[in-house]
C-alpha positions as CSV (number, residue, x, y, z in Angstrom):
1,X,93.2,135.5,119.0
2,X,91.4,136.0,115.5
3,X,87.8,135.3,117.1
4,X,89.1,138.2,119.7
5,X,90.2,140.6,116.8
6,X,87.0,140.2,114.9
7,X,84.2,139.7,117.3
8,X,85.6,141.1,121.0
9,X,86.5,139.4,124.1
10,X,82.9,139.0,125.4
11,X,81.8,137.0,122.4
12,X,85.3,135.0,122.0
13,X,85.1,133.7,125.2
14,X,81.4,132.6,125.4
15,X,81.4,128.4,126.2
16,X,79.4,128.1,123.0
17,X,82.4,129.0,120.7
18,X,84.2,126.2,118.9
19,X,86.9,126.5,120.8
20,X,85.8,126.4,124.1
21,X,84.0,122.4,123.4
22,X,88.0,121.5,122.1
23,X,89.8,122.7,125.4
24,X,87.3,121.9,127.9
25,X,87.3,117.9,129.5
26,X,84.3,117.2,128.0
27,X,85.5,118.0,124.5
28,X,88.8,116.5,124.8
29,X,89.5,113.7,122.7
30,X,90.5,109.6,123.6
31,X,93.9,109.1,123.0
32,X,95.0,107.5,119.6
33,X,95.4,103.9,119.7
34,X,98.9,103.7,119.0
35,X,99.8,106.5,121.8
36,X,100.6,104.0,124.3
37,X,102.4,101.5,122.9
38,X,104.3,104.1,120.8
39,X,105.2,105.4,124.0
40,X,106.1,102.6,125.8
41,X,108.1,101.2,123.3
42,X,110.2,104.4,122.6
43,X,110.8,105.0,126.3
44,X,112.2,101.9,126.4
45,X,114.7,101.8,123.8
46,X,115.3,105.6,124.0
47,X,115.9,106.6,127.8
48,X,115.6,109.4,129.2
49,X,118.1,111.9,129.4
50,X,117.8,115.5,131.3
51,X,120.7,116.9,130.1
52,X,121.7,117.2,126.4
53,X,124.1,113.8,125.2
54,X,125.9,113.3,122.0
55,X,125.3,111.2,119.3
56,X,126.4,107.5,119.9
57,X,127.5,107.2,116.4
58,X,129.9,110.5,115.6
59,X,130.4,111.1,120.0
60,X,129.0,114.8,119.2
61,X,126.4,116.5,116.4
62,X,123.4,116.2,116.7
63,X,123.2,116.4,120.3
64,X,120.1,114.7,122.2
65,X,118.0,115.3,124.8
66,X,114.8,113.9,126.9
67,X,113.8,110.9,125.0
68,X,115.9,110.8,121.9
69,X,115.0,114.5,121.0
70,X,117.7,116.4,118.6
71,X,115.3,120.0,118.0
72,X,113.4,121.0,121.1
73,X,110.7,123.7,120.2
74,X,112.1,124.6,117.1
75,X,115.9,124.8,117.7
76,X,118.3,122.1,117.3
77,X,119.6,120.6,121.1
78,X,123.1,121.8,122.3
79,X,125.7,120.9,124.7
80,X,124.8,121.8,127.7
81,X,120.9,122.1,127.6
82,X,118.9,120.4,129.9
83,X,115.0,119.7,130.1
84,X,112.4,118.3,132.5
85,X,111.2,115.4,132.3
86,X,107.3,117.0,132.6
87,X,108.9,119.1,129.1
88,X,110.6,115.5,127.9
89,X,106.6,113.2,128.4
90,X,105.1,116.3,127.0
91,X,107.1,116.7,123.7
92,X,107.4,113.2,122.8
93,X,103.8,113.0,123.2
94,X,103.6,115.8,120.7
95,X,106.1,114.0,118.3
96,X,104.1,110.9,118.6
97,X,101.3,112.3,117.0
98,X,103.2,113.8,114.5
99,X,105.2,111.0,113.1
100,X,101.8,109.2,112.9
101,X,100.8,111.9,110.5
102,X,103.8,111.8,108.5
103,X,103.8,107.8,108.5
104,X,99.7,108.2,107.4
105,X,101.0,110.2,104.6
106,X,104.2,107.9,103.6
107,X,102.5,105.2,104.1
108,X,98.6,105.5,103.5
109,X,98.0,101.8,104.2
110,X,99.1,102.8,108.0
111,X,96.5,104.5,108.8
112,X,94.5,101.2,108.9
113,X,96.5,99.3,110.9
114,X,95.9,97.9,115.0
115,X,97.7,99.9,117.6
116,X,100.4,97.4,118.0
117,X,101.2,98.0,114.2
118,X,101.2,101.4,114.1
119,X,103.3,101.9,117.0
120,X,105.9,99.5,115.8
121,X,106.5,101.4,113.0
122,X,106.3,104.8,114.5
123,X,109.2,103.5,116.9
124,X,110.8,102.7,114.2
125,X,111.0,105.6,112.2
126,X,111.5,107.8,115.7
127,X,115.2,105.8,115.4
128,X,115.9,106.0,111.8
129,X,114.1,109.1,110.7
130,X,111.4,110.2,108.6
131,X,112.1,111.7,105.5
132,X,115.4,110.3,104.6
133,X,115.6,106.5,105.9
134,X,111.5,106.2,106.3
135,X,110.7,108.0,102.9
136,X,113.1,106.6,101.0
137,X,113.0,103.0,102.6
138,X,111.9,100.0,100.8
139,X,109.9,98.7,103.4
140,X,108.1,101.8,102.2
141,X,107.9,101.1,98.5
142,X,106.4,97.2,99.1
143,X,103.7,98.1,101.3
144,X,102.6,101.4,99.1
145,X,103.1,98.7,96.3
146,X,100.6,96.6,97.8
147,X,102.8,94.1,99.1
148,X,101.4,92.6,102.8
149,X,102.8,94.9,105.8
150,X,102.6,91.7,107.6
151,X,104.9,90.0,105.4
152,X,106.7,93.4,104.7
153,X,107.7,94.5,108.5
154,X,109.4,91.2,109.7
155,X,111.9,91.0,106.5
156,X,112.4,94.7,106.5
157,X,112.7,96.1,109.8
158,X,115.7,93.7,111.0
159,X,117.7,95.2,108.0
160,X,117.9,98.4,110.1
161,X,120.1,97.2,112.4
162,X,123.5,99.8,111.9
163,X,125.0,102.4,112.6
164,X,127.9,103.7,110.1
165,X,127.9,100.0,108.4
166,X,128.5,98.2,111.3
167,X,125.7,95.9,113.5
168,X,124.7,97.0,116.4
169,X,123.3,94.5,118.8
170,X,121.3,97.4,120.7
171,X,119.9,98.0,117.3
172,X,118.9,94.5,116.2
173,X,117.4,93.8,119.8
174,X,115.2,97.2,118.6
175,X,114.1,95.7,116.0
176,X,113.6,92.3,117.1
177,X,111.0,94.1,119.4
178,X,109.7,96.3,117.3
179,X,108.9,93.4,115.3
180,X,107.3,91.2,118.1
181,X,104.8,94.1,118.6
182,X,103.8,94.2,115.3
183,X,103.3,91.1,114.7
184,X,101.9,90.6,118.3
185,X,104.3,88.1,119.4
């Protein structure tokens, strides 16, 4: 829309503008190497749901929708909203690639890491959430202290394994898993 404003439609939408190489097929980028397994994994655990669900923990607030979703395009979910599941792929695609982002800033170190690792942890903090449990987390801490993520992940991920103080086997078989592709077992 700027390149409209300041040079006019004819020139904006000449194939030779930046733009055009980024939306076109041949300019389109591989996916990231943790997409997929991210993916997978949260699917998985997550489910999918069409039509908003409450909480597990407090049986209301936040509500959830599509794969574990609680703010669809900028609004927190309600009771009573539903979604596709085109919408559902399609946003947790989008989340995906932006709890990469925030992980590669939390935790620099991650931006190194296989696939497998990546995704583990990005499954990970899709559950607990980034910037209370995930920013504040000692997992977090070691590894930016230079401890070794694979020493790190399989004594700190099973700790996250409640809801409101109590074990949850759903969560601990989470982890368990998240921890297996991580460490690639």
């Amino acid at each position: 829309e700027e390149d409209i404003e300041a040079n006019g439609y004819a020139v904006a939408m000449n194939r030779s503008r930046p733009w055009f190489k980024a939306w076109s097929q041949d300019g389109k980028q591989p996916d990231p190497i943790y997409l997929a397994p991210a993916e997978a994994l949260i699917k998985k655990w997550e489910g999918l749901r069409l039509n908003a669900y409450p909480d597990p923990a407090t049986g209301g607030a936040p509500w959830t929708i599509g794969y574990g979703m609680t703010i669809v395009n900028g609004a927190p979910v309600r009771k009573g909203d539903t979604i596709s599941q085109a919408l559902a792929n399609e946003l947790l695609r989008s989340e995906i690639h932006r709890y990469a982002a925030e992980l590669h800033k939390l935790i620099p170190a991650s931006a190194n890491w296989g696939g497998n690792q990546q995704a583990a942890l990005i499954a990970w903090a899709w559950n607990v959430g980034l910037s209370g449990a995930v920013a504040d987390s000692t997992l977090r801490k070691r590894i930016n202290a230079g401890e070794s993520a694979q020493v790190v992940i399989p004594q700190e991920l099973p700790r996250w394994n409640k809801a409101n103080g109590k074990v949850m086997e759903g969560l601990a078989n989470r982890r368990a898993a998240e921890v297996a592709l991580f460490t690639g077992k």
